[in-house]
N, C-alpha and C positions, 0 to 999 in steps of 0.2 A: 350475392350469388348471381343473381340475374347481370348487374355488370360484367361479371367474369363472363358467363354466356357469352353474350355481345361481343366481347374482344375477342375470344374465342372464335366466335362464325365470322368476324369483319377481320382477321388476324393475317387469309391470305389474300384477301386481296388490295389491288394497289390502288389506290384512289389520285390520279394527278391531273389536277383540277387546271383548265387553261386559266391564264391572267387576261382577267376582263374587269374592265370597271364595274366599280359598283354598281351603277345603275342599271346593268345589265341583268344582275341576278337579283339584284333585291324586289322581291314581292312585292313590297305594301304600299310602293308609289310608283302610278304610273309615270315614265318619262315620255314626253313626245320626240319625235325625228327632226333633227335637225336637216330642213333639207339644202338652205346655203347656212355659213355663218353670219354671212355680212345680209344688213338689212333690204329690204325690198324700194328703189325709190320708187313710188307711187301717181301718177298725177290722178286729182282729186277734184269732184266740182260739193258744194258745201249743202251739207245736208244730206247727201245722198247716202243712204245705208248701205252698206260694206258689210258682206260674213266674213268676217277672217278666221282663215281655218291655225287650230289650236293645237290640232295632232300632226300634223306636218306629213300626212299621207296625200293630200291632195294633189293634183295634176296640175291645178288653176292657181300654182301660189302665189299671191297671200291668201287667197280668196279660197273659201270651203267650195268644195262640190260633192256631199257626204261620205268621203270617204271614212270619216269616223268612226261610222258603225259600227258596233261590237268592239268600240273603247271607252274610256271613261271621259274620252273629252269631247266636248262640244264647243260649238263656235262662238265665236267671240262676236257681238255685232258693233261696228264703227260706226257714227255719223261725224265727218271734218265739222270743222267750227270756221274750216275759209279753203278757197279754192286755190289750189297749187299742188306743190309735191309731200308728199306725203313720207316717212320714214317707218313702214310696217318692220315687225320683227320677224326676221327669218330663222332665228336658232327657237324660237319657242319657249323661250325660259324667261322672256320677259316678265318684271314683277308688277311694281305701284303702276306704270303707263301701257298695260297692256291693249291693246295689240301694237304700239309705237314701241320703237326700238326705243333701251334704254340704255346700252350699251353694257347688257349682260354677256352680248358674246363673246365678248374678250374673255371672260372666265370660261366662256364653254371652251373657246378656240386655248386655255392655258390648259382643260381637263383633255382633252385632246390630244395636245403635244406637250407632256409634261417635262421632259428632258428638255427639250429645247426653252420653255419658259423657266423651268429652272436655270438651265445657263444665262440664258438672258440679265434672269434677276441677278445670277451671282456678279454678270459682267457690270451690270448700276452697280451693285454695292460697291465694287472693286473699284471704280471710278469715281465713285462719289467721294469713298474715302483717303484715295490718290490726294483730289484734289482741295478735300477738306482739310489734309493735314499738310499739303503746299499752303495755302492762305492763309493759316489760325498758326501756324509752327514760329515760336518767336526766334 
């Protein structure tokens, strides 16, 4: 009875929801901002502690300047192990090397542009099979 209700009072109206990635609406996990895709080069002198910011609101990027407030993430702190350049993560989704790029952003930059990495992929397959079946064909 009460379902009936429900369809009943939601029956006229239209509900047409924009297309947004997931991570857009899903609640239960924060995503940070990607603010480039590509990673940060860095130069570094060794030992010197580093905030890198983890929410990707900062002005100072890689580097925090609290912008995180009233999020769930917090900074990340670096110390290098040598002095040179450095390869921070600028898409945020880094995992095991975080705050160093680990070469997650290819997957952000494929969530992204999905069509385009879809054709991509289709055009390897299409070529790889091209040419696997020139060289293996008796």
């Amino acid at each position: 009875m009460a379902l009936q209700r429900a369809i009943q009072r939601n029956a006229g109206l239209r509900r047409a929801a924009p297309l947004r990635r997931w991570n857009e609406w899903f609640p239960y996990e924060p995503t940070p901002v990607s603010p480039q895709l590509q990673p940060y080069a860095v130069e570094m002198t060794q030992n010197q502690k580093q905030m890198w910011c983890a929410c990707g609101k900062s002005q100072t990027q890689p580097w925090c300047d609290g912008s995180h407030k009233g999020t769930h993430f917090k900074p990340v702190a670096y110390f290098p192990r040598w002095d040179g350049v450095h390869l921070m993560c600028g898409c945020k989704f880094s995992g095991k090397f975080r705050p160093r790029c680990d070469g997650t952003h290819y997957l952000v930059m494929m969530d992204k542009h999905t069509y385009a990495a879809g054709g991509t992929l289709f055009g390897l397959c299409f070529v790889f099979g091209f040419v696997a079946t020139f060289i293996f064909h008796p």
